[in-house]
PADRENGU-989898 format. One record per residue (C-alpha): x, y, z; residue number from 0; residue in three letters. Coordinates in pm, whole numbers, plus 50000, padded with zeros to 5 digits. Layout:
N
@x=X y=Y z=Z i=NUM aa=ALA
...
//
This chain:
419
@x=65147 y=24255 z=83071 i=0 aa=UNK
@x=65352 y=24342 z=83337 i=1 aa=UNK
@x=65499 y=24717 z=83399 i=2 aa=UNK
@x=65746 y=24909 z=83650 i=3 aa=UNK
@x=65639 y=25181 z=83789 i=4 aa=UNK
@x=65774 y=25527 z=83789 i=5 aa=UNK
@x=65563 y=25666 z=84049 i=6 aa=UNK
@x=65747 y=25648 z=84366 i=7 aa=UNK
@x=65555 y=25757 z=84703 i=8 aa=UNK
@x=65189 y=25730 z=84624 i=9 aa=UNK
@x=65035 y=25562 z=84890 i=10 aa=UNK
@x=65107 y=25488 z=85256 i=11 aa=UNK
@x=65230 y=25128 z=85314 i=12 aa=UNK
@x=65459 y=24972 z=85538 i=13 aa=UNK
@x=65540 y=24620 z=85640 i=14 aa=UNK
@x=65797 y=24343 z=85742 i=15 aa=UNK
@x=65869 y=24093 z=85404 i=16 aa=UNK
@x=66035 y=23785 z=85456 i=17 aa=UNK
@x=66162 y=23653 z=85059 i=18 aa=UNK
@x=66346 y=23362 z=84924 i=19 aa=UNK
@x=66518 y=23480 z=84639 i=20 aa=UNK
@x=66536 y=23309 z=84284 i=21 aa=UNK
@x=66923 y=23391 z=84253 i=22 aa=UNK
@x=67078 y=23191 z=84471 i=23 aa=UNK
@x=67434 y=23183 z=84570 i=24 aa=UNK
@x=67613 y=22877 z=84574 i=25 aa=UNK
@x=67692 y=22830 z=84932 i=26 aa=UNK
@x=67641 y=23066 z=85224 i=27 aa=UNK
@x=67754 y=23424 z=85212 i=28 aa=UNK
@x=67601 y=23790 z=85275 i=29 aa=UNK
@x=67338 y=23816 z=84969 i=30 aa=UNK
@x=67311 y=24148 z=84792 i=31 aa=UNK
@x=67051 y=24348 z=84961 i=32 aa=UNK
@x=66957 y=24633 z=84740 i=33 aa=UNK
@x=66633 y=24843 z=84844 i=34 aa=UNK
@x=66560 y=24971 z=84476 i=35 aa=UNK
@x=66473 y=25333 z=84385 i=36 aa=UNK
@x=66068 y=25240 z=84363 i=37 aa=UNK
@x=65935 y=25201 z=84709 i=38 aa=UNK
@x=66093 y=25385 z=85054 i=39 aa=UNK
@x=66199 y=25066 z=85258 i=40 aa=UNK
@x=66417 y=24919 z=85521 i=41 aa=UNK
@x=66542 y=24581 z=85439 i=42 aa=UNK
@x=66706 y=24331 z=85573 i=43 aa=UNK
@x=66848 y=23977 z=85353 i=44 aa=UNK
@x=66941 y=23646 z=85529 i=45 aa=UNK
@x=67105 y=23326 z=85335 i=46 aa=UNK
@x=67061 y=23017 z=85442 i=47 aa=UNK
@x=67328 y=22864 z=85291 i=48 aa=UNK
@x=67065 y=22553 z=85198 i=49 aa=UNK
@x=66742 y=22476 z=85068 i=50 aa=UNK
@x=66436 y=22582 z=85246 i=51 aa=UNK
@x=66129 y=22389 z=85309 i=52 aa=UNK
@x=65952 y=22691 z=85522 i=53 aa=UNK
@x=65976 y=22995 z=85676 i=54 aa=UNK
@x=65907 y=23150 z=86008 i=55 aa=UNK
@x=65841 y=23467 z=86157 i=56 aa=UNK
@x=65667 y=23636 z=86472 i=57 aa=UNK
@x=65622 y=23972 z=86621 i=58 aa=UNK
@x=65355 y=24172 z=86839 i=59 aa=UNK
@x=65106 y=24395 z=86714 i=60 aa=UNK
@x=65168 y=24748 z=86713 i=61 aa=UNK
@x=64971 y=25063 z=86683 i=62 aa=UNK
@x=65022 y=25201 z=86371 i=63 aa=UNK
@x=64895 y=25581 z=86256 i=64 aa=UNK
@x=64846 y=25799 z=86011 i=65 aa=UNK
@x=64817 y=26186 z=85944 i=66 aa=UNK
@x=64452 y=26258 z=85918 i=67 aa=UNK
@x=64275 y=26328 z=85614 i=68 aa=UNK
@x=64574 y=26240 z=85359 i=69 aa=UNK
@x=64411 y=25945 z=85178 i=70 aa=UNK
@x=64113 y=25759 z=85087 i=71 aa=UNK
@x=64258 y=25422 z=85248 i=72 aa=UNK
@x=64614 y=25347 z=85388 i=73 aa=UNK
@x=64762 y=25068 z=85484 i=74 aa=UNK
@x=65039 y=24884 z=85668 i=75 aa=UNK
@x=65177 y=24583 z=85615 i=76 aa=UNK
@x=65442 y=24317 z=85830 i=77 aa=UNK
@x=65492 y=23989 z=85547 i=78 aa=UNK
@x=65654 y=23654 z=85561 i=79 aa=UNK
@x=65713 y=23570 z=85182 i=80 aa=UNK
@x=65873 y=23314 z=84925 i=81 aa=UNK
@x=65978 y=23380 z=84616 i=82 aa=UNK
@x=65962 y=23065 z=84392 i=83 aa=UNK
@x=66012 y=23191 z=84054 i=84 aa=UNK
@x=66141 y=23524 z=83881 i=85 aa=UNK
@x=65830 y=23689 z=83906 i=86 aa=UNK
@x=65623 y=23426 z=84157 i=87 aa=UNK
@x=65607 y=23499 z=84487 i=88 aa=UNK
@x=65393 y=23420 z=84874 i=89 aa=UNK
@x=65361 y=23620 z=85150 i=90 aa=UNK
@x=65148 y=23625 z=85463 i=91 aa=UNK
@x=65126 y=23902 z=85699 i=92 aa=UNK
@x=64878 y=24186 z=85908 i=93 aa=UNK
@x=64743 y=24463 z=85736 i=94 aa=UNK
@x=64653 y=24733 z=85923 i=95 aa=UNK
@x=64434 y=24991 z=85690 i=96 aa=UNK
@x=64275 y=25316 z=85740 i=97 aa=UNK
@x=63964 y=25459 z=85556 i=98 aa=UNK
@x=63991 y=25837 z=85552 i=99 aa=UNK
@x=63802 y=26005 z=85854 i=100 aa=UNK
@x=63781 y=25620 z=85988 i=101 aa=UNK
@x=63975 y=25449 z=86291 i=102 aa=UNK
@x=64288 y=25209 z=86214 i=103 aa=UNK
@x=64180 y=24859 z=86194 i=104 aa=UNK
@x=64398 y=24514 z=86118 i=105 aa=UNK
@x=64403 y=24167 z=86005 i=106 aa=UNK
@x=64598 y=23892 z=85874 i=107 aa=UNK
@x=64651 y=23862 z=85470 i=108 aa=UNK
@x=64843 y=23692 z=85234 i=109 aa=UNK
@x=64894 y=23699 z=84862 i=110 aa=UNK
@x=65092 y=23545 z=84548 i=111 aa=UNK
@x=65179 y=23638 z=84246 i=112 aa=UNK
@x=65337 y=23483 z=83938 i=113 aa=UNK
@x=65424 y=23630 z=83562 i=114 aa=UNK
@x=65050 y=23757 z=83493 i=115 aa=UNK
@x=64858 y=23838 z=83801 i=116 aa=UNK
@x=64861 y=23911 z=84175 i=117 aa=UNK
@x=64635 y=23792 z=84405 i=118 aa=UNK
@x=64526 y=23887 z=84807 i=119 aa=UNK
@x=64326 y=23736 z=84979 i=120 aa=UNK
@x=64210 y=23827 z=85389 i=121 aa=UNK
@x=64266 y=23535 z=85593 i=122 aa=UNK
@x=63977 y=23641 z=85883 i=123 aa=UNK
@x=63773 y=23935 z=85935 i=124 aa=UNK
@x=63985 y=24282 z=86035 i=125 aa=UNK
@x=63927 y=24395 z=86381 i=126 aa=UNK
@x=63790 y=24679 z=86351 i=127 aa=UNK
@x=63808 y=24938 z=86506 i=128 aa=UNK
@x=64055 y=24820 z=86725 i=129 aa=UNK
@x=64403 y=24899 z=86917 i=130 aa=UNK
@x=64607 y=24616 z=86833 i=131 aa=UNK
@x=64639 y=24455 z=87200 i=132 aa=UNK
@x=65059 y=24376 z=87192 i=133 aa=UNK
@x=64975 y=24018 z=87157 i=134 aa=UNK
@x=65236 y=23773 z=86972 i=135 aa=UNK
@x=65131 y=23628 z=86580 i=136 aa=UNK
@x=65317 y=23361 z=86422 i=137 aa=UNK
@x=65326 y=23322 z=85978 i=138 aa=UNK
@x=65498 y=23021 z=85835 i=139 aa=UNK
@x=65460 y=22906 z=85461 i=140 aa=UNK
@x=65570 y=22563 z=85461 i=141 aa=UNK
@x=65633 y=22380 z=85133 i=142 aa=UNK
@x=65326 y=22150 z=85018 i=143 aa=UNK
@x=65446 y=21773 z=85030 i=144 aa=UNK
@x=65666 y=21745 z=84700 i=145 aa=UNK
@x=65469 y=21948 z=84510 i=146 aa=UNK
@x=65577 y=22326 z=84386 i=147 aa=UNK
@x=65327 y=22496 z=84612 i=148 aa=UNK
@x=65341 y=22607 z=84968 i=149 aa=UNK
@x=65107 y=22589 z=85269 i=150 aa=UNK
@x=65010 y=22914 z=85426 i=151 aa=UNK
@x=64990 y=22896 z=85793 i=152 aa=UNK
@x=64877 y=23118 z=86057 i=153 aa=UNK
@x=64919 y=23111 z=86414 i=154 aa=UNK
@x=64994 y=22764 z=86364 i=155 aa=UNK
@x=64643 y=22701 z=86187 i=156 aa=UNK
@x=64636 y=22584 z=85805 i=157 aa=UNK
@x=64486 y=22832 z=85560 i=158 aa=UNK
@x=64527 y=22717 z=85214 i=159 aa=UNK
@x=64747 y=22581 z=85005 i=160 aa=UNK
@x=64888 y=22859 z=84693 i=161 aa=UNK
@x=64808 y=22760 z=84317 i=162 aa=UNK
@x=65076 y=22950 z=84120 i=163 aa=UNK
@x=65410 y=22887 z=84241 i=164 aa=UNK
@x=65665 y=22733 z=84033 i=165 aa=UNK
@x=65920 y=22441 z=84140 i=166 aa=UNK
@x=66292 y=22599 z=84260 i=167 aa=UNK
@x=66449 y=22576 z=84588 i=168 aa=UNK
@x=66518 y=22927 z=84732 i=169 aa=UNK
@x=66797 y=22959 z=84982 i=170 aa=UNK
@x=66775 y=23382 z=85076 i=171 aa=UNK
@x=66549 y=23519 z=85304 i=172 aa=UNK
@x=66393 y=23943 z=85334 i=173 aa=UNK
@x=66240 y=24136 z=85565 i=174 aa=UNK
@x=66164 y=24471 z=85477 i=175 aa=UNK
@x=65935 y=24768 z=85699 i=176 aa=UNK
@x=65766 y=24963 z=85369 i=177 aa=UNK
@x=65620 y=25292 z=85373 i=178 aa=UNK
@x=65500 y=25468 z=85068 i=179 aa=UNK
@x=65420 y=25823 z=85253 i=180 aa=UNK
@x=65732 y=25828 z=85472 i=181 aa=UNK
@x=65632 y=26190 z=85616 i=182 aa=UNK
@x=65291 y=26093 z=85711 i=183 aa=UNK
@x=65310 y=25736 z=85854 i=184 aa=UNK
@x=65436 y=25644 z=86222 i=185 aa=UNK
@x=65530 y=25237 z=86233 i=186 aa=UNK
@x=65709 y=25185 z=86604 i=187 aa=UNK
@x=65970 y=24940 z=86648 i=188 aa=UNK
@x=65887 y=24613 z=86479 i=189 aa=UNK
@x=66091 y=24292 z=86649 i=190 aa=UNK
@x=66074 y=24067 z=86448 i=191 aa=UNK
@x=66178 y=23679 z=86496 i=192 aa=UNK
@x=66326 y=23455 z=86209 i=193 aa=UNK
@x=66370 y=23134 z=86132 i=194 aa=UNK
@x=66399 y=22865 z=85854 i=195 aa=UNK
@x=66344 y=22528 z=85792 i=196 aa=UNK
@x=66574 y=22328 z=85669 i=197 aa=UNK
@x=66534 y=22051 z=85392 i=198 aa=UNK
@x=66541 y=21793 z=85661 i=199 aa=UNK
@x=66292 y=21985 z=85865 i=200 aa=UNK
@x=66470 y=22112 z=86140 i=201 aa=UNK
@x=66424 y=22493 z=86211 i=202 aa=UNK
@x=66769 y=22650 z=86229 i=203 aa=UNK
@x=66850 y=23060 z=86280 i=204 aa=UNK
@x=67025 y=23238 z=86024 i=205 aa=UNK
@x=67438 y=23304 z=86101 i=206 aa=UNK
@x=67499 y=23657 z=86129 i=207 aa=UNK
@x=67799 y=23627 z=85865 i=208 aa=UNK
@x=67516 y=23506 z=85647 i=209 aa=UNK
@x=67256 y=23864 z=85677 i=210 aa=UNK
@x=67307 y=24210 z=85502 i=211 aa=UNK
@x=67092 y=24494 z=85589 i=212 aa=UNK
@x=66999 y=24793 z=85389 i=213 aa=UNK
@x=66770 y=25113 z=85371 i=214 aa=UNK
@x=66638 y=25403 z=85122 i=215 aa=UNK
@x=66747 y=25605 z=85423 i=216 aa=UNK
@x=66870 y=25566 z=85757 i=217 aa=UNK
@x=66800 y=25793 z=86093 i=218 aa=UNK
@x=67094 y=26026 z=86138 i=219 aa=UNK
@x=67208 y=26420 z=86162 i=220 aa=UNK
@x=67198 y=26400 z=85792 i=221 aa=UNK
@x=66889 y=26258 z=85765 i=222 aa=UNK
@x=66638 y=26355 z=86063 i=223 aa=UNK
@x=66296 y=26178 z=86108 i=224 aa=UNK
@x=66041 y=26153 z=85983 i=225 aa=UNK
@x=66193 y=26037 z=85678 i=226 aa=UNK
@x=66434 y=25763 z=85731 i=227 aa=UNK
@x=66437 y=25399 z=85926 i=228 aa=UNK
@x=66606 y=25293 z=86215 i=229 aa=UNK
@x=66719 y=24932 z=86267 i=230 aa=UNK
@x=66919 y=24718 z=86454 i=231 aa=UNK
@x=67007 y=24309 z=86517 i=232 aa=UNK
@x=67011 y=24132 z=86773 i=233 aa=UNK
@x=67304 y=23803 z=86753 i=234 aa=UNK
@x=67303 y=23541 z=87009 i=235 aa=UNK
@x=67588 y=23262 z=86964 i=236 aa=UNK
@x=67674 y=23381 z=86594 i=237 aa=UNK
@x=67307 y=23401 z=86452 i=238 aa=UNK
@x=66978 y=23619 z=86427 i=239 aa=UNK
@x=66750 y=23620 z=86655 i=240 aa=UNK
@x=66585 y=23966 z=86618 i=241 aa=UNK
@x=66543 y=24184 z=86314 i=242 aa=UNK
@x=66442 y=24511 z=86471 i=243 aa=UNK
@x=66258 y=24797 z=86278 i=244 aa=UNK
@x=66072 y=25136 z=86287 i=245 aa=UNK
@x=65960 y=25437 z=86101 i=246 aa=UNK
@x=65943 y=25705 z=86353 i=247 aa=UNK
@x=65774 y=26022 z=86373 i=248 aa=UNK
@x=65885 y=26427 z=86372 i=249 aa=UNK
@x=65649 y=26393 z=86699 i=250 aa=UNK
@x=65630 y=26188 z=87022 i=251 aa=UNK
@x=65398 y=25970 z=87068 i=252 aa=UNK
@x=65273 y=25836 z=87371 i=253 aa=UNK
@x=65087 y=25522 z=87222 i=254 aa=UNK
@x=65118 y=25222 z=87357 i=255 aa=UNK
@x=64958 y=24853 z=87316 i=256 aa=UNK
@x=64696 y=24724 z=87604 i=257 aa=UNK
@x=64771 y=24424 z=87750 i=258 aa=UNK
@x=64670 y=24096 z=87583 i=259 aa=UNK
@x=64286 y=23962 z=87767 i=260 aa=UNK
@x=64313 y=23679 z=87951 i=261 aa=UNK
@x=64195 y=23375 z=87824 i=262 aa=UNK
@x=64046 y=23041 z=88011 i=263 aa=UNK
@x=64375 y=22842 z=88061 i=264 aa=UNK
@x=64217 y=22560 z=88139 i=265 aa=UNK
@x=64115 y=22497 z=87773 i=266 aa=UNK
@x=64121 y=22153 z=87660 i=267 aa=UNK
@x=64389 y=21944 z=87402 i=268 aa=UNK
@x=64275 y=21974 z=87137 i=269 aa=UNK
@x=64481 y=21805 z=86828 i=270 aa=UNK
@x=64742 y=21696 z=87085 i=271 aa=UNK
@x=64799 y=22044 z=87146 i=272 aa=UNK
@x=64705 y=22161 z=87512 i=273 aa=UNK
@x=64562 y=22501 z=87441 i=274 aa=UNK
@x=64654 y=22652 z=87789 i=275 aa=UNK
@x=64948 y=22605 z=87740 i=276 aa=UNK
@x=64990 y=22684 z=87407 i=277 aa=UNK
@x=64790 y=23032 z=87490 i=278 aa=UNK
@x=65047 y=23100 z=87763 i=279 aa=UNK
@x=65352 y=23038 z=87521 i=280 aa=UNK
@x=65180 y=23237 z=87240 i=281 aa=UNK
@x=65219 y=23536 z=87554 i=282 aa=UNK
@x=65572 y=23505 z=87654 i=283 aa=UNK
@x=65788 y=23373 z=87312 i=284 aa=UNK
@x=65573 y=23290 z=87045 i=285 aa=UNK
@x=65919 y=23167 z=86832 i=286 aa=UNK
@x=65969 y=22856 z=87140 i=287 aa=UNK
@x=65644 y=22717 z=87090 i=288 aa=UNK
@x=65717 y=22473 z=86847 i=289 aa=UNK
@x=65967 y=22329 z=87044 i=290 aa=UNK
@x=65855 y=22385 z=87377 i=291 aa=UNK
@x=65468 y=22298 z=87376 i=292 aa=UNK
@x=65443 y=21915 z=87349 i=293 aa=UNK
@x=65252 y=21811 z=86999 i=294 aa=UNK
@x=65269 y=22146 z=86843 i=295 aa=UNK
@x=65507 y=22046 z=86603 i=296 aa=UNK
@x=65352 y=21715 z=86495 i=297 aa=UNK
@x=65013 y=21885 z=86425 i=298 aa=UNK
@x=65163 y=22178 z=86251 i=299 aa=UNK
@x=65363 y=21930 z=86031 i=300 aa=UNK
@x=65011 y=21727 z=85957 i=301 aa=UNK
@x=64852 y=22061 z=85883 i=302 aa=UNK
@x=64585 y=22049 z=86178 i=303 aa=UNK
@x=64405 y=22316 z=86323 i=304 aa=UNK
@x=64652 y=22367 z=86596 i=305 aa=UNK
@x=64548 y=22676 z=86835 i=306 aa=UNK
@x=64171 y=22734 z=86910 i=307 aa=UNK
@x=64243 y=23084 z=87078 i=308 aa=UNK
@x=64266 y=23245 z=86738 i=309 aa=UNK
@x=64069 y=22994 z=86538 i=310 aa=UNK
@x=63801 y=23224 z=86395 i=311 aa=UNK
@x=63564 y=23231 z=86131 i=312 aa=UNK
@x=63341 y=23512 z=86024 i=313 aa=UNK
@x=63063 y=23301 z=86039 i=314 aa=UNK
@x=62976 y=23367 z=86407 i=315 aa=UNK
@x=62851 y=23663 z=86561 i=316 aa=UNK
@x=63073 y=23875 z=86430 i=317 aa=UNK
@x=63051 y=23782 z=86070 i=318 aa=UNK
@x=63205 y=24153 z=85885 i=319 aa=UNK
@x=63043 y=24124 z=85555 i=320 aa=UNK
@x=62734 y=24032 z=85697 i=321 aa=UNK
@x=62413 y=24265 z=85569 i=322 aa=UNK
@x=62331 y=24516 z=85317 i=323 aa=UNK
@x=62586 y=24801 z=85229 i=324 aa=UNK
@x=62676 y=25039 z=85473 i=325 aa=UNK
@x=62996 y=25194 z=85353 i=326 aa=UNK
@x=62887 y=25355 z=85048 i=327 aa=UNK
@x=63034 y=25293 z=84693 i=328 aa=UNK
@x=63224 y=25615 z=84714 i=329 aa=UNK
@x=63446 y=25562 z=85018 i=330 aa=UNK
@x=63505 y=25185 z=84850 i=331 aa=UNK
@x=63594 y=25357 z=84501 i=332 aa=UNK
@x=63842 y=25637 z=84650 i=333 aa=UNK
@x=64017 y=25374 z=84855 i=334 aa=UNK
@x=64017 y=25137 z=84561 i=335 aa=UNK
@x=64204 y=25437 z=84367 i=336 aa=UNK
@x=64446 y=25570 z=84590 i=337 aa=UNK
@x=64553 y=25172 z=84683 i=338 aa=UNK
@x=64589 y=25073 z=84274 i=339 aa=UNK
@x=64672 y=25378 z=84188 i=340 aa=UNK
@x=64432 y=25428 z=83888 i=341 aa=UNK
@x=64127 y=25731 z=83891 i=342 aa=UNK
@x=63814 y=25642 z=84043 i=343 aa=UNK
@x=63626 y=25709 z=83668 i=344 aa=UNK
@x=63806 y=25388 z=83612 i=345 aa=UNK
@x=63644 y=25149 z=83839 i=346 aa=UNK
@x=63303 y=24957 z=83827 i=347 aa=UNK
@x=63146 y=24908 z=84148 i=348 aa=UNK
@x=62853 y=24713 z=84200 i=349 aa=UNK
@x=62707 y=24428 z=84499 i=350 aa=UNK
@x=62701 y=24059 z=84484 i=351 aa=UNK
@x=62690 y=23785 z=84717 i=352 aa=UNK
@x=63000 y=23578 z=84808 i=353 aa=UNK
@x=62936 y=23262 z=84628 i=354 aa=UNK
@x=62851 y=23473 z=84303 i=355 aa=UNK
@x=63149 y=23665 z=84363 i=356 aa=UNK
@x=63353 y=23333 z=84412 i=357 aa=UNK
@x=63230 y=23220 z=84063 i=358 aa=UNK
@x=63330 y=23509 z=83887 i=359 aa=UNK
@x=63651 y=23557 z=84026 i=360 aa=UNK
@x=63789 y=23200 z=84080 i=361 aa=UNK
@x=63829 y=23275 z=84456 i=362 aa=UNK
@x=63710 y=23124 z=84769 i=363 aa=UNK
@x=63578 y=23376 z=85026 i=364 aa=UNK
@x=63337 y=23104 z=85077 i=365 aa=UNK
@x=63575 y=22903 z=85304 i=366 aa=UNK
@x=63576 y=23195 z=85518 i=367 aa=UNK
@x=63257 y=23389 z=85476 i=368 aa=UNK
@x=62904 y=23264 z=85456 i=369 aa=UNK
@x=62816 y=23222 z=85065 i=370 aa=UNK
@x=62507 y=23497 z=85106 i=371 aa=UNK
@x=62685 y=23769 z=85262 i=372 aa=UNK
@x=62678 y=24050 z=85059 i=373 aa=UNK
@x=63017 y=24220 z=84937 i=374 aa=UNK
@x=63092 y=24509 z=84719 i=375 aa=UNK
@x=63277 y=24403 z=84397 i=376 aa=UNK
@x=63490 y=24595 z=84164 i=377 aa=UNK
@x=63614 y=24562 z=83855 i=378 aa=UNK
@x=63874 y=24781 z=83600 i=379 aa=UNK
@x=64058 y=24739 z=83286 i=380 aa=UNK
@x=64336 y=25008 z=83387 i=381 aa=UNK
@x=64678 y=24932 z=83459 i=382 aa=UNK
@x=64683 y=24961 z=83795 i=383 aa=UNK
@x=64985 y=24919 z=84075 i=384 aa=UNK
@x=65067 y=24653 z=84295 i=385 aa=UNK
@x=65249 y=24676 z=84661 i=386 aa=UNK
@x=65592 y=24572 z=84493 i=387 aa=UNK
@x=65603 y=24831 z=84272 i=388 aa=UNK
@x=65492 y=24706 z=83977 i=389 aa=UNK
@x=65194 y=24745 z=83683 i=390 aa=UNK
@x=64928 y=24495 z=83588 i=391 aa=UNK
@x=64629 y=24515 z=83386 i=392 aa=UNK
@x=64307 y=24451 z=83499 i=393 aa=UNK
@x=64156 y=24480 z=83858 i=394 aa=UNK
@x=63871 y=24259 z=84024 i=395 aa=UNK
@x=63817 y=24293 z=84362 i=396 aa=UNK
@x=63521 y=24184 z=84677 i=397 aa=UNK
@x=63516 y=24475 z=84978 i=398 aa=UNK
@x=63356 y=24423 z=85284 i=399 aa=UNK
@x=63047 y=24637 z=85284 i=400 aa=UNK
@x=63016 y=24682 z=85644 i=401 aa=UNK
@x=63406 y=24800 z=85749 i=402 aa=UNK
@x=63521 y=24860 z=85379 i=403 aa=UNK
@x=63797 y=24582 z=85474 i=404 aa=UNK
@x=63969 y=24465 z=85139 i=405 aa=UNK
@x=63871 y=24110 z=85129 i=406 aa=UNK
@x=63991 y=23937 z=84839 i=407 aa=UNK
@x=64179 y=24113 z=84477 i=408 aa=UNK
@x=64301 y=23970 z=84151 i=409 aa=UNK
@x=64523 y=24235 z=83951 i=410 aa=UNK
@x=64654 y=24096 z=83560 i=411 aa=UNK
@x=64558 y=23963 z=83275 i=412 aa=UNK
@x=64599 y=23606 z=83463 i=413 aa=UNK
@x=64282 y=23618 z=83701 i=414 aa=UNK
@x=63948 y=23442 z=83605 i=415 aa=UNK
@x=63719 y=23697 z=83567 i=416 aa=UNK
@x=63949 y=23840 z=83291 i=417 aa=UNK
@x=63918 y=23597 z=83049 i=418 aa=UNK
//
C-alpha cells in the first residue's frame, strides 16, 4: 500500500532527476512543471515533442557538505530517470552520503519503482572518503530492444537491464536539484547536459520553447540563502544545452574540486573504442563523445563494455564489503532511520553473506560483489518513506559493513523477501 507523506523536510537530499512523464501532451509545448508542496526542489521539465527511446545526461562531480552532527546519514543525489507508468519509474545517478561524525563519500546508483515497491541498488563501490575529483560522468537509460524495460548505462558501460517497467512511450523530460534540509546542505552549481533519443535513434537537444522551469523557492531579496535555488539555461541555436543548478550556502565556501589524475593515454581499443581517446573526451565534453570518438556509439548501441577507465568491480583490491563488520549495527540502524524515516526500535539488523542476502531479497549484489562478502542486512515492517515523497510498507535492505555505504534496498509490499 502506497502513502503520501505529510512530513516535509526530514532528511537532507539533493539531486538532479531527469523524468519522462506518463501525461503526455500531444505535440510539443512547455509541459506543466509543478514542484509539489512535499519535497524542497528546483526543477526543470523538457518535452520532446516525440517518443523517446533514451535519455542522456552528464555533469562533473562536485563537493557536496553538510552541517556537522545534524543526522545519522545524509545524502545527495544528481538522477537521470524515466517514468514508464503512473507510479513506475528509473533513475540512475551519484549519491553522495554522509554518516554522522564521518567524511562525505559518493557513488553511482540507480533505482525503480512501480505500484508496490521501490528498489536501489549501488552500481560500484562508493569512494570513500573521497573529494569528488571534478571529473565528467555520463547516465543514459536506453530502452531494452522492444521490450517495456530499459537498459541502465553508466559511463557508457551496461549495468542491467530494469524488471518492472510497464510499456508507454514518454515524451517529457525533469531535472530537479532536491534537498530535504535546505538550511543545512551546500550543493554548488550543478551543469548539467541533456539530451534525448529519438525513436529513430538519433540524439537531438530539447527546443527551448519546449522547457519550463520551476522552484519551491528561488534566490532573491525576498528570499535570501540558504533557503532557496538558483538556476539558469543556457540556449544555443533555439535549444538546451545546459540546465544549471545550486543550493548555496549563508557562508562562503572556498571548496573546490582537484583536478582529474592522469591516466595512461596510450590505452588500447578495446570494443572498437580507443580508450585514450575516449579518456581524453570523457575530460573536455563528456556530452560529444558519442559522436566524436569513433565506435563509441556502435558499442554503446550493442550494450558493450565501452570505457575501461571506469570499469570497476569491487572484486579487486578494493572490494568495500569485504571482511567482518566494522561499522557497528548502531551507526547502520540510525542512518537506516533518519533515511526511511521510521524509529530505529523498528528495524532488524543482523549479518549475512551476499549470495544469502541475494536469495532472500531477489537481488543481485552478486554481479558486483563477491558472493562471501559479508553485509549487514535489515529488515522492517513499518511504513517507511521513499526519496519521492511517498510511503511504502516494508523495508529490506544489505549495508556495506566496512563504509556503511547503502548497497542495495527493497521498500513495499512488492519485494521478495516480503512475501
Amino acid at each position: 500500500m502506497k502513502h503520501r507523506r505529510t512530513k516535509i523536510f526530514s532528511a537532507t537530499l539533493a539531486g538532479v532527476l531527469l523524468t519522462p512523464l506518463l501525461v503526455q501532451p500531444a505535440e510539443a509545448a512547455p509541459p506543466e512543471c509543478n514542484v509539489g508542496i512535499y519535497q524542497f526542489k528546483a526543477l526543470l521539465c523538457a518535452n520532446a515533442g516525440e517518443h523517446l527511446n533514451g535519455v542522456f545526461a552528464t555533469w562533473k562531480d562536485v563537493p557536496i557538505e553538510y552541517t556537522e552532527g545534524l543526522y545519522a546519514g545524509v545524502y545527495t543525489r544528481i538522477n537521470l530517470s524515466i517514468n514508464s507508468g503512473e507510479e513506475t519509474y528509473i533513475n540512475i545517478g551519484l549519491e553522495a552520503v554522509q554518516q554522522e561524525g564521518d567524511e562525505v563519500s559518493y557513488g553511482p546508483f540507480w533505482q525503480e519503482a512501480d505500484t508496490d515497491r521501490y528498489e536501489y541498488h549501488a552500481i560500484v563501490p562508493a569512494r570513500a572518503p573521497a573529494e569528488p575529483d571534478g571529473s565528467s560522468h555520463t547516465y543514459m537509460l536506453l530502452r531494452s530492444g522492444n521490450t517495456a524495460q530499459w537498459d541502465v548505462v553508466y559511463d557508457f558501460n551496461p549495468i542491467t537491464t530494469t524488471r518492472f517497467q510497464k510499456n508507454t512511450s514518454p515524451r517529457v523530460v525533469e531535472s530537479s536539484l532536491l534537498v530535504f534540509d535546505p538550511g543545512n546542505t551546500t550543493v554548488p552549481r550543478i551543469n548539467n547536459r541533456l539530451q534525448f533519443l529519438t525513436a529513430n535513434n538519433y540524439w537531438k537537444r530539447f527546443s527551448q520553447e519546449n522547457v519550463a522551469v520551476s522552484a519551491t523557492a528561488s534566490c532573491g531579496t525576498s528570499t535570501p540563502p540558504p533557503m532557496c535555488f538558483s538556476t539558469s539555461r543556457q540556449h544555443r541555436s533555439g535549444n538546451l544545452i545546459e540546465w544549471r543548478a545550486e543550493k548555496p550556502s549563508p557562508e562562503t565556501t572556498t571548496a573546490s574540486p582537484s583536478l582529474l589524475s592522469s591516466i595512461n593515454s596510450s590505452a588500447p581499443i578495446f570494443n572498437g573504442v580507443d580508450q585514450g581517446e575516449l579518456r581524453d573526451c570523457m575530460e573536455e565534453n563528456a556530452e560529444a563523445c558519442l559522436e566524436e570518438v569513433e565506435g563509441l556509439k556502435e558499442c554503446v548501441e550493442l550494450r558493450q563494455v565501452c570505457n575501461l577507465n571506469t570499469h570497476t568491480s569491487a572484486r579487486g583490491e578494493t572490494a568495500q564489503p569485504y571482511g567482518l563488520p566494522s561499522v557497528e549495527a548502531e551507526k547502520v540502524a540510525a542512518m537506516a532511520a533518519q533515511r526511511f524515516e521510521i524509529s530505529e526500535d523498528e528495524i532488524q539488523i543482523s549479518t549475512d553473506t551476499v549470495s544469502s542476502y541475494d536469495f532472500y531479497a531477489g537481488s543481485n549484489l552478486g554481479g558486483t560483489w563477491p558472493s562471501d562478502a559479508h553485509v549487514w542486512t535489515l529488515s522492517s515492517a513499518a511504513i517507511v518513506a521513499t526519496s519521492d515523497g511517498q510511503s511504502l510498507e516494508g523495508l529490506t535492505a544489505a549495508v556495506s559493513p566496512v563504509t556503511g555505504q547503502m548497497l542495495h534496498s527493497c521498500l513495499g509490499t512488492g519485494c521478495s523477501s516480503h512475501h
